[in-house]
N, C-alpha and C positions, 0 to 999 in steps of 0.2 A: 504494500500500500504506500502510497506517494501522495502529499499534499500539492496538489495541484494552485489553492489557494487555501486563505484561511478556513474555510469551512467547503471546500470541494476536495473530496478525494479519489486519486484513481487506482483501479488495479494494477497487479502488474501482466504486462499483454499476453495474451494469448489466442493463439487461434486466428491470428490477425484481428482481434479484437480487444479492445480495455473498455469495462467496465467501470460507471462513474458513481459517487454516492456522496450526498450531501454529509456535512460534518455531523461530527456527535454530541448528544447532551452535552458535554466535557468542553467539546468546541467553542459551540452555541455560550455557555454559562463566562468562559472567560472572552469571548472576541466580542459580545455585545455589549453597546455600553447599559449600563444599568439606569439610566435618566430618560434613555429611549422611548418616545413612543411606540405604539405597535407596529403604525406606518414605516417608520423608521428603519424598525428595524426587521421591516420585512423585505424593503429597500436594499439594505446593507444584505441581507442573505443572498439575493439576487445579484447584487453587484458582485459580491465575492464568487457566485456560480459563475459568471461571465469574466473574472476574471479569470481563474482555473481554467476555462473551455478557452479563453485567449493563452494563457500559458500553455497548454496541454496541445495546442495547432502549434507553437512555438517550436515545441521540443518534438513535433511529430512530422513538420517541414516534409522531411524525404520518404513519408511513406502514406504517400494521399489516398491508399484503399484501405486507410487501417480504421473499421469502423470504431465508432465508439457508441455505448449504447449505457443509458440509468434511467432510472426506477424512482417517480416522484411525486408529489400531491403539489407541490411549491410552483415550479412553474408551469404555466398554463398553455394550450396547443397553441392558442394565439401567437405568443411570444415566441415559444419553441420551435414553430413555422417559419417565421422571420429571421429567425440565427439562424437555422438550415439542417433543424430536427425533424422528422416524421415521425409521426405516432403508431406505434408496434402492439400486438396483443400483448398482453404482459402473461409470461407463462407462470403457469399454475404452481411451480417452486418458489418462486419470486414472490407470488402473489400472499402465500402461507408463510413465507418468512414475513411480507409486513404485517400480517396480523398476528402470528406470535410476538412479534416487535411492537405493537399498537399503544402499550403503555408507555413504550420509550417516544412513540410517536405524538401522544398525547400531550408529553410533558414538555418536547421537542417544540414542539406546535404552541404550546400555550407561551412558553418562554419568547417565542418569535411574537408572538400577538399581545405578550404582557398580559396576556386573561387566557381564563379555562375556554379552551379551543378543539372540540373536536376534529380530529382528521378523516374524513367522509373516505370511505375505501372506493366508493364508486369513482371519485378524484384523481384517483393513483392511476399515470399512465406513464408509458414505458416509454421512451424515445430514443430513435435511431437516426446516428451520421456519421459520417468521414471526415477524413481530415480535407478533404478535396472541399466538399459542399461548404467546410464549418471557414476554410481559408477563403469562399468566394464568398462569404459573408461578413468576413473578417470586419470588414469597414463597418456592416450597419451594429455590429456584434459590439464594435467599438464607442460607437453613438449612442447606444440605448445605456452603456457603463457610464457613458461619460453623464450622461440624461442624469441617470441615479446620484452620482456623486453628486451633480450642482441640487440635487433635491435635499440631497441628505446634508449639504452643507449650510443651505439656506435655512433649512428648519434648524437645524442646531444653532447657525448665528442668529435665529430669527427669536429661539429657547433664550438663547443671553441674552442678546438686547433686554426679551419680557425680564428678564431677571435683573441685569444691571437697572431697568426703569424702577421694579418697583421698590429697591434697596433707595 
């Protein structure tokens, strides 16, 4: 396993294939800041996905049919389309691991949302790409990261300001 970024992690390859997985409780508890709203810091989860999938094309350059494929409730087909994922049946292994996993996903989830969050299993889909598709997308992959950062920075300077005014 390989941190791809702070909360994206990857397998290591096989089959001409690596598997992706979002961070752990463990992660989540120290890389989020504790002041965050739930907006925030669901923001900050996703930039860090997108940062990893820009890392993870980085270090995969020279080998554009190496799919990559993970297992999620977090980001949605919309977005997933756009980067240059397609949406795969999620097989019935996969499927029985997150729901013996579902209280770590519970707590996962809630941590992200700052409130008790259930995670809807009908939610959870599986998506597939390469390093080929993920690097002809690179650029917009690069603009919806950058999108998040000026969001998550304005609310955070936008948190101080409210705080410096009302001191």
């Amino acid at each position: 396993m390989k941190y791809e970024s702070s909360l994206l992690i990857s397998e290591k390859e096989k089959n001409n294939q690596i598997t992706i997985h979002g961070g752990t409780l463990f992660d989540y508890y120290f890389v989020l800041k504790k002041d965050d709203n739930g907006k925030n810091r669901r923001n900050f989860i996703l930039l860090e996905y997108l940062n990893g999938i820009l890392n993870l094309i980085e270090s995969n350059k020279e080998k554009p049919n190496l799919e990559i494929t993970g297992t999620t409730y977090i980001l949605n087909q919309r977005t997933a389309k756009k980067i240059g994922f397609e949406v795969q049946k999620t097989n019935t292994t996969q499927l029985i691991i997150l729901i013996l996993n579902y209280p770590n996903l519970l707590f996962t989830r809630s941590f992200a949302n700052k409130k008790l969050s259930f995670p809807k299993i009908k939610n959870i889909k599986t998506y597939r790409s390469n390093i080929e598709k993920l690097e002809y997308n690179k650029q917009r992959i690069s603009k919806i990261r950058n999108a998040l950062q000026i969001s998550i920075t304005n609310n955070d300077s936008s948190q101080i300001n409210a705080v410096v005014e009302k001191r």
